[in-house]
C-alpha positions in Angstrom: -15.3 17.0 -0.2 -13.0 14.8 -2.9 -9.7 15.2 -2.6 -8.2 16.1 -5.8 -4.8 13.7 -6.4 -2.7 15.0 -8.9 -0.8 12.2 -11.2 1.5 12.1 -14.0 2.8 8.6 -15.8 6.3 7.8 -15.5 6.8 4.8 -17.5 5.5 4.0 -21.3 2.8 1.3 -20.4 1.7 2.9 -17.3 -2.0 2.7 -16.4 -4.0 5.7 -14.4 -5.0 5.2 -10.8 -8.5 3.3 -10.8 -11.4 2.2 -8.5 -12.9 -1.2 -9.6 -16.3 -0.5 -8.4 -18.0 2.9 -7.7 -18.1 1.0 -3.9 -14.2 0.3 -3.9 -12.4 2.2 -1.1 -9.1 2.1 -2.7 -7.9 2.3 -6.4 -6.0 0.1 -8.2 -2.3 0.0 -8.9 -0.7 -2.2 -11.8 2.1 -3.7 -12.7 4.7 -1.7 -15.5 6.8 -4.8 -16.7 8.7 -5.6 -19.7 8.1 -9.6 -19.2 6.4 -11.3 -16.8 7.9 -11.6 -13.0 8.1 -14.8 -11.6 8.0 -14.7 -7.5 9.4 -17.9 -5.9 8.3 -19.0 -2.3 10.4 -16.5 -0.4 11.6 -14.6 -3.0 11.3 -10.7 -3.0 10.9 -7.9 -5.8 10.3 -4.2 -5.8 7.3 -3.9 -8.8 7.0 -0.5 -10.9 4.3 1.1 -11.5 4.9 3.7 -13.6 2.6 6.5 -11.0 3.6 9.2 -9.6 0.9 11.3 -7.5 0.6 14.8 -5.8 -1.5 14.4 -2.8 -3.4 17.6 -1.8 -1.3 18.8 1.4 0.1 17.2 4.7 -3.6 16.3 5.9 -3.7 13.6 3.7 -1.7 10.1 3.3 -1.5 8.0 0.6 -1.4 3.6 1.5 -0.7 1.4 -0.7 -2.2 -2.4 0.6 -2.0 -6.0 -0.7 -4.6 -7.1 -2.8 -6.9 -9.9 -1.0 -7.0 -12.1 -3.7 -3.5 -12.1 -4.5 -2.5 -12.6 -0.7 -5.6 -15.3 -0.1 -5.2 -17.3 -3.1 -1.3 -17.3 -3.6 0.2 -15.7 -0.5 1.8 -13.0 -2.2 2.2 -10.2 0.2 3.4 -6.4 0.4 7.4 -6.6 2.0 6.4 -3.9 4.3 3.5 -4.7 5.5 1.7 -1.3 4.3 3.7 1.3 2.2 3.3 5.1 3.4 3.0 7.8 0.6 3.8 11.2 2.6 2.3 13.8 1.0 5.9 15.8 -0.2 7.0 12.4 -2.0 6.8 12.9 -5.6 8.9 9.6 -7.1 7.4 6.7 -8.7 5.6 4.3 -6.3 7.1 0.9 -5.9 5.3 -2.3 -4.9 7.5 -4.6 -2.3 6.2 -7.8 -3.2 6.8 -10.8 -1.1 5.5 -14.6 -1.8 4.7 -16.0 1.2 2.8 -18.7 -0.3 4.2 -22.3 -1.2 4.0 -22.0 -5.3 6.0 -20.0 -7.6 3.8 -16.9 -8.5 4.1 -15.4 -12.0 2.8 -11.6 -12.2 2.0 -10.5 -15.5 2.7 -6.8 -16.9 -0.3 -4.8 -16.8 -1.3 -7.0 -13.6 -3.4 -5.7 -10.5 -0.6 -6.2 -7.5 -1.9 -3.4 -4.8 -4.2 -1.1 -3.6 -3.9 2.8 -3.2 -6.0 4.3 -0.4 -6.1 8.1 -0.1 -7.1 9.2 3.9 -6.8 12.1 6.3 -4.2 12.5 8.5 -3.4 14.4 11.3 0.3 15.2 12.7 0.4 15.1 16.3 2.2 17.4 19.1 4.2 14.6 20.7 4.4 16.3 24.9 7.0 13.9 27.0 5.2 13.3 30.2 6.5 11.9 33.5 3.4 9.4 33.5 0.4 8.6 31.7 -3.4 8.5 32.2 -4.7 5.1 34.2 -7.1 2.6 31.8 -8.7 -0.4 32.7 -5.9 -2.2 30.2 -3.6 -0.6 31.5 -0.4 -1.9 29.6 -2.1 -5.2 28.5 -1.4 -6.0 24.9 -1.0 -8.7 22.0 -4.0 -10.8 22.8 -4.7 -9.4 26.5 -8.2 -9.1 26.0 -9.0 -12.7 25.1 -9.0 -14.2 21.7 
């Protein structure tokens, strides 16, 4: 079954969620700007743009992920890594942008700058335990199974 994402505009110039392909596993998210945004190496910004969504329930999460081109080709970057949508959040989604790259980046209004990815999610019943089950890795992380 689709899940059905409500969505309203908040901003004139605002474009509706979009998938690229019919193969794309996320949609699109652009850029609501007045002028063009010019990101220096290092510099930050928090990007607009101009969506608002209603996912269907707490079973589902909404992430919002760097576009690969943007981050191969000129290092630009999400602040946060990955942003989390909760499914009770109903404000404007906000792109933490980050150049990480050694140019000056200019994004354009209108742009393509992330990536919204709609996906189950199950909320867990957290039990404090005195110890833990046994593995072969044990507590062997960050590289501990080679490279």
């Amino acid at each position: 079954m689709i899940p059905t994402v409500r969505f309203r505009l908040t901003r004139p110039g605002a474009k509706s969620p979009f998938y690229a392909t019919p193969g794309a596993a996320a949609s699109d998210l652009c850029a609501v700007l007045d002028e063009p945004l010019t990101l220096p190496p290092m510099g930050r910004a928090m990007v607009p743009t101009g969506l608002a969504i209603q996912l269907p329930g707490p079973e589902y999460v909404a992430l919002v992920c760097a576009r690969s081109g943007l981050a191969v080709k000129h290092g630009l970057a999400l602040s946060n890594g990955v942003g989390v949508i909760d499914s009770d959040y109903r404000g404007e989604i906000q792109v933490g942008l980050v150049n990480l790259g050694s140019e000056t980046y200019t994004l354009q209004p209108g742009e393509r700058l992330a990536q919204l990815m709609i996906l189950p999610v199950a909320q867990a019943a957290f039990v404090q335990a005195d110890a833990l089950d046994e593995t072969d890795r044990g507590a062997g992380g960050f590289g501990s199974t080679g490279r």
